[in-house]
N, C-alpha and C positions, 0 to 999 in steps of 0.2 A: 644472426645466431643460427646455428645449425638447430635442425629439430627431426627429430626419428618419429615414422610414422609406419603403420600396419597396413601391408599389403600383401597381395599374395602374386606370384609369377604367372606369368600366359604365356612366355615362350613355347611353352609345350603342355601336353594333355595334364601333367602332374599336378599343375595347382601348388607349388611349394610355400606356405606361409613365409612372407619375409620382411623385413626392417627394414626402410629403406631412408636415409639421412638425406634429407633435401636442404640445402643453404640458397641462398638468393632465388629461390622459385626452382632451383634446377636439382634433379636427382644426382648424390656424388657415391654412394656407395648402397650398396644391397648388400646384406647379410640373411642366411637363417634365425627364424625364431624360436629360440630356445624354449619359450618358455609354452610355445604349441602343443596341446595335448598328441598330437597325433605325428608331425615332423620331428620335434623337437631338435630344433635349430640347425634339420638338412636342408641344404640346397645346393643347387649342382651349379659346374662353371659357367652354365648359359645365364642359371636367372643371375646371379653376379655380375654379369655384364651389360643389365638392362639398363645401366647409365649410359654404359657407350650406345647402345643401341640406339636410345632416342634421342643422344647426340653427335649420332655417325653423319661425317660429311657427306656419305654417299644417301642420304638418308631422303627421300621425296618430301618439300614441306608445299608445295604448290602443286593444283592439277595439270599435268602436261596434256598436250595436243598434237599430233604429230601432221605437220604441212604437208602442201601437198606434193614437195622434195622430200618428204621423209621425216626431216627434222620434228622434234620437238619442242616444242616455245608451251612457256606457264600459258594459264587459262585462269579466269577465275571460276573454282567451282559452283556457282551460281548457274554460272552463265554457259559451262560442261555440260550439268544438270537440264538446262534450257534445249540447248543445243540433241543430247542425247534422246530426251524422250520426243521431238519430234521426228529424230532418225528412227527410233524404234515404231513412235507411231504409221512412218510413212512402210517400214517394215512389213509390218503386220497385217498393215490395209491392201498391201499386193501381193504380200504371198502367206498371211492365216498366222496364226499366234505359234504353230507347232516350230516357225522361223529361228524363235527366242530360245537360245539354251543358256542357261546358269550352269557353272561348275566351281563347288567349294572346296577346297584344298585343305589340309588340314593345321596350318596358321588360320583359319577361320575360326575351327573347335572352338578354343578357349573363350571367345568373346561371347556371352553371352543372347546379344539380342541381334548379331549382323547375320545369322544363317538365316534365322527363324524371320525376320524381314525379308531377308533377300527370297525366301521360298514364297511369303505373300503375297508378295508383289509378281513374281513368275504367276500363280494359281489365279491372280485375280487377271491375271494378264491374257491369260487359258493357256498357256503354254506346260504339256506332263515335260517337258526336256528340262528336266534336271537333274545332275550328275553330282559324285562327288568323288573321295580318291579311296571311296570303302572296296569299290570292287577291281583294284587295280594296285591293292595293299592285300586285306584280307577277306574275302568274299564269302569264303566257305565259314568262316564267322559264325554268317545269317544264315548263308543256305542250308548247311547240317542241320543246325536245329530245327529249319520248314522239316525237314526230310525225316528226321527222326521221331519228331516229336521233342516235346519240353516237359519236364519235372514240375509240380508246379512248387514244392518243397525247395527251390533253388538248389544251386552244388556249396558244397564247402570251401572254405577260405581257406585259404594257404596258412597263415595265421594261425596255430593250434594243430594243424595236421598232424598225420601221421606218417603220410606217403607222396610222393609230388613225383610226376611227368611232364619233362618240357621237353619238347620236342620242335626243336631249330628255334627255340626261343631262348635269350638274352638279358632276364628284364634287367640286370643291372649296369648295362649298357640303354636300351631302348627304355629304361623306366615304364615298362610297360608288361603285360601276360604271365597272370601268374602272380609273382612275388608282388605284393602292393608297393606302389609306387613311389612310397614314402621312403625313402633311405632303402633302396634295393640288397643292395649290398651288404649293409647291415644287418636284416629282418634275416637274409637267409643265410648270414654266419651264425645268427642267433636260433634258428632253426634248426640247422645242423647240431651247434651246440646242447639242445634240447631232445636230439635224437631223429630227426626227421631222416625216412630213408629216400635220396631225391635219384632220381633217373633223370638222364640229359639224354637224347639224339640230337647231334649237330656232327656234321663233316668238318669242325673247327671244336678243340676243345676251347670252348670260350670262358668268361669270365665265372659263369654258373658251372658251366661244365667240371669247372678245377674242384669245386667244392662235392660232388656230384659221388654217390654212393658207387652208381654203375655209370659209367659211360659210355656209350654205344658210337664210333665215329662212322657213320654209314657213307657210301659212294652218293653224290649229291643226288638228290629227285626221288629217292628209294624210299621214304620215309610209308607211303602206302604199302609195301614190303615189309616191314619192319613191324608195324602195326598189325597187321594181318598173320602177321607170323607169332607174333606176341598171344591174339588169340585163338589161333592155334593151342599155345601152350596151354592156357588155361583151358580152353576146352580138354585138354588131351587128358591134364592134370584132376580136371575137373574142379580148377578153383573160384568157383562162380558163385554169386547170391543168388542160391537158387529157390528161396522165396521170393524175393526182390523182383528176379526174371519171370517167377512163376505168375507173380499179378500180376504184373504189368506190363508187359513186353510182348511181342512176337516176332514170330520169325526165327527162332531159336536156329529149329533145324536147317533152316535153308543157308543160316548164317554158316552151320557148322561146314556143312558142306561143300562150301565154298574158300573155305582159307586151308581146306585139307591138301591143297596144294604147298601151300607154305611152308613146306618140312624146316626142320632145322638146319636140313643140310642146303635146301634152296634157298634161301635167305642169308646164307652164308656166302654160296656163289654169286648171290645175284648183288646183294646190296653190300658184299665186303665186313658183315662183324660176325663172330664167331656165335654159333650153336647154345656155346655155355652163358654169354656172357647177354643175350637176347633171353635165355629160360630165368636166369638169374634177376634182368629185371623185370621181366612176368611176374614172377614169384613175388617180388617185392611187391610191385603197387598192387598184389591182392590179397597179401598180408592183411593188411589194415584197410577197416571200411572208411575211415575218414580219409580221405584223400583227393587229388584229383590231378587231371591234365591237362594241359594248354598249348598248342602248337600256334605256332611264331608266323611271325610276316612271309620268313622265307619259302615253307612248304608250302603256304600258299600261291606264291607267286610261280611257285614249281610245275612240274606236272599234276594232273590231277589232285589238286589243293581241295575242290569238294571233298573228296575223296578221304582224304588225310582227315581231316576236320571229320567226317561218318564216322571213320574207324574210332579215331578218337573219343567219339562218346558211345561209341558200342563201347569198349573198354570200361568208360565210367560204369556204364548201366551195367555190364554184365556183374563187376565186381562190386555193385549198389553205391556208389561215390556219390549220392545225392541226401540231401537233409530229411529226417522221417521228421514224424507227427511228434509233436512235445519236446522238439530238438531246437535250441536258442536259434534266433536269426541276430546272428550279429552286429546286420546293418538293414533293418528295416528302411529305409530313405528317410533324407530331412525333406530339402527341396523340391522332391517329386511327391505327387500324388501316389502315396501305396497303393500298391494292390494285393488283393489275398493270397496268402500264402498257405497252402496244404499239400499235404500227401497225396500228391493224384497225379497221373499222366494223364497229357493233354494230347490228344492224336496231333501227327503231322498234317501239316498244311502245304500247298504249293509253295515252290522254291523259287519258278519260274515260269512261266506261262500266259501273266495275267497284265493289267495296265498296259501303257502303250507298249506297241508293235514297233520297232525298227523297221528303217527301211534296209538293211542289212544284213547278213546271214540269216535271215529266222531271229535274233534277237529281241528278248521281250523285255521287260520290266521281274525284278528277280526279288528277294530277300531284303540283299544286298544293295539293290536298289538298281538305276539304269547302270548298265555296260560303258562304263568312262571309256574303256578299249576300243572303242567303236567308234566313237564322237566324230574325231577328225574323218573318217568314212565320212560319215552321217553331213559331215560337212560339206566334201567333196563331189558327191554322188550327184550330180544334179537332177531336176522332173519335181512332183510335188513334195511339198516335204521335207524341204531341203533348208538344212541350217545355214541361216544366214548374218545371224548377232548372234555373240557369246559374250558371256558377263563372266569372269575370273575373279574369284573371291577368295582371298587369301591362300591361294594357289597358282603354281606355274606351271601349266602346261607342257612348258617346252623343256624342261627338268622333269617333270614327275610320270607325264605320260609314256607309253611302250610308243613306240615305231618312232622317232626323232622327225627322221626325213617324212615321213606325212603327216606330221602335226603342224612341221614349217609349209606344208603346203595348204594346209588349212588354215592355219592362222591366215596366210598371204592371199585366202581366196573368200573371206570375209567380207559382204559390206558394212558390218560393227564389229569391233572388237575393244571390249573396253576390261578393261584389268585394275582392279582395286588392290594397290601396291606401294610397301614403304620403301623400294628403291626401283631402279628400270632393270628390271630381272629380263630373262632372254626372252620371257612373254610380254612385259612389258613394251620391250624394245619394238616388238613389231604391234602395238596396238595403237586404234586411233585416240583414244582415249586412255587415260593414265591418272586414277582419283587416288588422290596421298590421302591416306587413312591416320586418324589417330592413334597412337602405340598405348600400351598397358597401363602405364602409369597414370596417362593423362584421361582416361574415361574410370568409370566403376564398373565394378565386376561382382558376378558372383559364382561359385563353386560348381554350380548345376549343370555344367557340361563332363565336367570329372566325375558328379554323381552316375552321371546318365550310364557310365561304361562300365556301374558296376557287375553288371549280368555278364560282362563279357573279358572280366578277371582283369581290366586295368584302371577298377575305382576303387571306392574306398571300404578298408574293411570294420569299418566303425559308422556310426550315423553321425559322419562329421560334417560340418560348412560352413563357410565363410563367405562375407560381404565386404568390398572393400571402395568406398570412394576415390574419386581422381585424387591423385597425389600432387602433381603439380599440373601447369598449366602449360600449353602446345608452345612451345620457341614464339619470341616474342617476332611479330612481319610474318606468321604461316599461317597459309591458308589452307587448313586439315580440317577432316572431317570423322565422322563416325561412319564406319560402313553403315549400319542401320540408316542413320542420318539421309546416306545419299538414295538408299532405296524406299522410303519414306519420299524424297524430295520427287523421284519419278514418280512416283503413285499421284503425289497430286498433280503434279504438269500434268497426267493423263487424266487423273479423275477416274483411278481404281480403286478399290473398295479395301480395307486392310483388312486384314483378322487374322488374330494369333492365337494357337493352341498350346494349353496349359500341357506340362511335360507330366507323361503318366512314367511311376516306377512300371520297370520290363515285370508282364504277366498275360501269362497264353489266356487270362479272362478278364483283364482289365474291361475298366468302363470307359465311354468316350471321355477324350478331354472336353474339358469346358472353355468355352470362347470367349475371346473378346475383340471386336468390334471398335477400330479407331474413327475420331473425327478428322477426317483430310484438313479439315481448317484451321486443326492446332497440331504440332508438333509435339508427341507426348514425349513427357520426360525418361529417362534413364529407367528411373526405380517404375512408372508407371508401366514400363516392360517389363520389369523384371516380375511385379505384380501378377501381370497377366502371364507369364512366363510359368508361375509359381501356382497359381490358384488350386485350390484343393491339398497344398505340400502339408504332410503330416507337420510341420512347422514353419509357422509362416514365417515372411521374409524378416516381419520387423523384427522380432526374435530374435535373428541373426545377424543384425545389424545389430542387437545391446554386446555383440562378442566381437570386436574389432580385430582381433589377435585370430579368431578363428576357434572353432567349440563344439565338445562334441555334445549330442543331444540323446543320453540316453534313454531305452525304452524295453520292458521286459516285454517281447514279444517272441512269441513260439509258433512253431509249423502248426496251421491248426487241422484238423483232421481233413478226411478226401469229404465231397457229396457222396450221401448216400446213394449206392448204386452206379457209381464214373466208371463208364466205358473206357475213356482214354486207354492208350496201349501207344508206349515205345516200341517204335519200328526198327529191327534187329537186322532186316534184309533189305530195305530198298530198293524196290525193282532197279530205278536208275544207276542207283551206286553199285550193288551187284554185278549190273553188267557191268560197270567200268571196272569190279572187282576182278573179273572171268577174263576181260581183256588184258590184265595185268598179266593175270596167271599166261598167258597164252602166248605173249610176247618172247621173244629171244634175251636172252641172259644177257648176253653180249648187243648195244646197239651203239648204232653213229659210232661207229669206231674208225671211221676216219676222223672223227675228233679226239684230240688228247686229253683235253681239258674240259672242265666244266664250270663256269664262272656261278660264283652264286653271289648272291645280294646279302649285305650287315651294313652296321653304321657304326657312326665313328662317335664318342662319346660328347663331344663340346658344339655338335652342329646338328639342326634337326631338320633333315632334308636338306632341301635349299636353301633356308637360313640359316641367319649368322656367320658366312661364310665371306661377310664382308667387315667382321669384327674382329682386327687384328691381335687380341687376347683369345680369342676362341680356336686359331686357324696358328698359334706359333710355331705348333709340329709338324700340320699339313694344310695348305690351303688346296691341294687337291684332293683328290679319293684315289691314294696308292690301289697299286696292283700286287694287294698279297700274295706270296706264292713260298711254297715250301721250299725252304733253302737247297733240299737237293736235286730238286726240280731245276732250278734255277744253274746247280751245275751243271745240271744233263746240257741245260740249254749255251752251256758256256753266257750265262747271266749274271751281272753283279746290283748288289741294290743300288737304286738312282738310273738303271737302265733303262730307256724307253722300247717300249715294245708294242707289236700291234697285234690286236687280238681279235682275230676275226669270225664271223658264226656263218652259216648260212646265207642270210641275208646283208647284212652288213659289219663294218670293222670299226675299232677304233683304237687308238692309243691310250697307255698305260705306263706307270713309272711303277717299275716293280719293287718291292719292300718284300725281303725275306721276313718268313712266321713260319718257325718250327710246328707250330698248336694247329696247321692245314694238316689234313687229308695230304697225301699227296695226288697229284692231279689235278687240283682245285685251285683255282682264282677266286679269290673274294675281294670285292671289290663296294663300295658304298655308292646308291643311285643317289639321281636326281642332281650329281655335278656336270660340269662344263658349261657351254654356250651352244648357241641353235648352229645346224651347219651352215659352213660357208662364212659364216660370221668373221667379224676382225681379229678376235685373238681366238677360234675355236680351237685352233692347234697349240694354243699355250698350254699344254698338257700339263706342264711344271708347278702353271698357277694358278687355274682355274679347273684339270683335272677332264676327266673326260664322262660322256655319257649312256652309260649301260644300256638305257633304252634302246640305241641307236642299233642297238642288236636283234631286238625283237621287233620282227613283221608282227603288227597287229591283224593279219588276216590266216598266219599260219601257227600251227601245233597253240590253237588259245581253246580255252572252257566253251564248249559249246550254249551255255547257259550265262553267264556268267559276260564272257567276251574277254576274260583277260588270255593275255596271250602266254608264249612262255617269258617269265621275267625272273627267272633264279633257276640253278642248274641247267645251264643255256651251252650247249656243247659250242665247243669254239676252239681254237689253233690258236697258238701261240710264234711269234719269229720275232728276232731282233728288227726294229722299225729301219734299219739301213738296209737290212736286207731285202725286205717287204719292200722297198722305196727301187732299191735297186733292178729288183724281180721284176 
């Protein structure tokens, strides 16, 4: 007999509550939960498809091993396990623990206890080389806020606004920044409907954009233009919290003087939107003090993304978009350990500078964390120091990373390379190692990786969460594991010491987390992570286990006042970002104009990253990443849709199947990463069906964040030709 059971989706960061009907031990359909205080019964086409997914034929249910022809043949993962940590051992005994680097993708996110393992076992291992896909997506994230300084009142929730800024953000496509990630779609029709006045910058009027008070369509990579010219206005206008700036802030003046370059009329020439329509949404987002902004994947991946991210919260501060003393906190945290909440700036801190050193460019340890954009360098570079194992944790490198062509060289120049993967992705494919992980359904979960992002406008705007036990049980003959599971299993072949830290809520004065301490001679349970995972959470986990369905845990808490006498001060000027400010100003209107075009980075709504794109329900409109282009572009070019075309930058080229969108910019290619195959590969040219890959455009050593290390990976100037002719030339 069929039987409906409560769970919630990991495909991606949202956490969707959902029902999922399992008959003979096997999941046959996924629905939303209606009756969830906080979804109510959204979910999108991916987690709907988490039947196929965890019984996709392409699906890894055994550990591969690849011979010493190449091939891959099962292994049992016992005996991987065995195999592995004497390779790492023999490792690290002749060239130091710094050999070992981890990199977690973000299909790891959602799992609860596989990062928080996989980092313990690195630290007890000594190795700082740990990476993740934060600073190769959104960097300037973390670093703004080192740079600025933090509120310690946190900012407002989209939810009850009054005023909303997105700038190259999407969330109702990305379920992410900004609009809470519950029913995207819906919240900010319902917004609107209530009067919210929202501002969009994107070079794409997108899904947000349509609904969007002002829409600004800027020439790609401008958005620091745009922003600085913004405060411009209000300086000019004068519509600033000028109590708000007056405690707490400095830098006032230097700020001013520095975007007085930004006329209305420069901002017009340089970044393409007009005068009125840039004062227009000045005026708006400082109308109202509740409000706030959120810039997207894209500008970051752009030119100066710190940058973007600065301005962005000088805006907030200037026009006071942060929560005062006796103003409701929404969502105090379940699962995390609160921390105090008051009326105070907290000075800035270093962005970059500190923990380990690269042996590459000057590269340090950031915010954001190590330079993912550097790794394969880091790989290659041979002398002390030199990465020799990489451990891939629910991520592909050879999809997500910038520079294509020397990722495959670094993959290929590895003596470990082991990849924790549910199918042979184009990292798998060259790794020696290949451990099948278990999928969502079949381990427990809980909520606390979604909490964690709420400081960073894509968690929850209520004190909601959920716990969900395994649903059914791994395909009957697989031999799958738990990521944790497998990095648990090296710890003890080596006889490394575990310890996990308890998740503190985000605060510039939090207290240490509290630890725990595993026995290597027992394998702890599920819930005994999640335990240790949780300790100190304003509600504990069993709590949240009486709520199967998912629950919110209300609590009247409010900003509570500053300490008497707090120094802190929001930094208005940054010496760093200043200068990068002055460089702008100083730059030529007009640049790379031997390029026509400028490709920027979006996603496509049913695939997240690199997966799914082998679940034939998710992929029936495009199993590749078409090559958007405005339809009269496409004339100019004598182009018709279905056309292949090659698109080349600087550095490198690749192919493109173009798809007219009236809603581009003209000039602009928008195109979704992290598709294709590694070069050179057997079907990499199958553009048609597999799509091609953006990265391969970006050199990881040129026009990248000097801090940071990401290189350019959105508004990437590049040329356009029909691929026969390019073939022919």
């Amino acid at each position: 007999m069929p039987e409906v059971r409560d769970s919630f989706c990991r495909f991606c960061h949202a956490a969707c509550a959902i029902k999922v009907t399992v008959e003979d031990g096997r999941a046959v359909s996924v629905i939303g939960n209606k009756d969830n205080p906080l979804y109510h019964g959204y979910t999108c086409a991916k987690g709907r498809a988490l039947p196929e997914q965890h019984a996709n034929p392409h699906r890894l249910l055994q550990t591969m091993k690849r011979d010493e022809e190449g091939v891959h043949r099962p292994i049992p993962v016992e005996q991987a396990m065995d195999e592995i940590a004497e390779k790492v051992g023999r490792i690290v005994e002749e060239h130091g623990p710094r050999s070992v680097a981890l990199y977690t993708g973000t299909f790891s996110f959602p799992y609860a206890a596989g990062a928080p393992m996989a980092t313990a076992w690195l630290r007890a291992l000594g190795s700082p080389m740990f990476f993740t896909s934060a600073t190769i997506d959104q960097p300037g994230k973390m670093i703004a806020p080192a740079l600025h300084g933090t509120w310690g009142g946190g900012p407002y929730h989209f939810d009850g606004a009054d005023t909303w800024m997105l700038v190259g953000a999407n969330p109702t496509i990305s379920k992410s920044i900004g609009v809470p990630c519950m029913n995207p779609a819906k919240r900010l029709h319902e917004a609107m409907k209530r009067g919210l006045e929202l501002v969009v910058v994107d070079p794409r009027r997108s899904e947000a954009a349509k609904q969007a008070t002002v829409f600004l369509q800027p020439k790609p990579g401008e958005d620091p233009t745009i922003l600085a010219g913004m405060l411009r206005v209000l300086l000019a206008e004068d519509r600033i919290d000028h109590a708000f700036v007056a405690d707490w802030t400095r830098g006032l003046d230097e700020l001013r003087a520095l975007v007085e370059p930004f006329t209305l009329e420069y901002v017009e020439r340089r970044a393409g939107v007009s005068g009125e329509g840039l004062t227009q949404a000045a005026r708006i987002f400082a109308a109202h003090r509740n409000g706030g902004l959120n810039v997207g994947t894209g500008p970051n991946m752009a030119p100066r993304g710190n940058l973007t991210e600065y301005l962005g919260l000088c805006l907030n501060t200037l026009t006071g978009h942060w929560r005062r003393e006796g103003e409701f906190l929404p969502n105090p945290g379940v699962l995390m350990a609160p921390s105090p909440s008051k009326a105070q700036a907290f000075d800035p801190h270093p962005g970059w500078g500190f923990g380990e050193h690269m042996r590459v460019r000057n590269l340090t340890d950031t915010a954001a964390g190590m330079p993912t954009g550097a790794l394969a360098e880091e790989i290659l570079l041979e002398g002390e120091g030199q990465v020799k194992a990489l451990f891939s944790l629910g991520g592909n490198p050879m999809a997500a990373w910038p520079d294509q062509d020397k990722t495959l060289a670094a993959m290929n120049a590895l003596e470990l390379n082991v990849s924790l993967d549910i199918k042979m992705s184009a990292t798998a494919k060259l790794a020696d190692y290949v451990i099948a992980p278990k999928l969502s359904l079949e381990v427990p979960g809980m909520t606390l990786p979604t909490e964690s992002l709420t400081p960073y406008a894509m968690g929850y705007p209520e004190p909601y969460a959920q716990y969900s036990p395994a649903i059914v049980d791994p395909p009957e003959g697989s031999d799958v594991i738990e990521e944790w599971e497998f990095f648990f299993g090296l710890a003890q072949r080596m006889n490394l010491p575990i310890t996990l830290a308890a998740s503190y809520e985000w605060g510039p004065d939090m207290e240490k987390p509290e630890l725990t301490h595993f026995d290597l001679d027992r394998p702890p349970t599920n819930d005994e992570l999640f335990e240790a995972l949780t300790k100190g959470a304003r509600v504990p986990l069993s709590e949240v286990r009486k709520h199967p369905g998912g629950a919110v845990f209300p609590v009247d808490v409010s900003v509570a006042p500053g300490d008497e006498g707090a120094t802190g001060r929001l930094d208005l000027a940054d010496r760093t970002m200043m200068g990068e400010l002055t460089e702008v100003a100083a730059e030529p209107v007009d640049r790379d104009t031997y390029y026509a075009f400028r490709l920027v980075s979006r996603r496509l709504p049913d695939v997240h990253n690199s997966a799914g794109r082998d679940i034939p329900k998710l992929v029936r409109k495009w199993s590749y990443n078409p090559a958007f282009m405005h339809p009269e572009d496409l004339a100019a070019l004598g182009l018709e849709k279905g056309d292949v075309i090659e698109i080349t930058s600087s550095y490198s080229s690749i192919l493109g199947v173009v798809e007219p969108e009236a809603d581009l910019r003209r000039g602009v290619i928008s195109m979704p990463h992290a598709f294709g195959d590694a070069p050179g590969s057997e079907n990499d040219k199958d553009v048609r069906k597999i799509g091609s890959n953006t990265g391969r455009l970006s050199a990881s050593d040129r026009n990248y964040d000097p801090y940071s290390g990401i290189p350019l990976m959105s508004a990437i100037p590049v040329n356009v030709a029909p691929a026969e002719e390019m073939a022919a030339g």
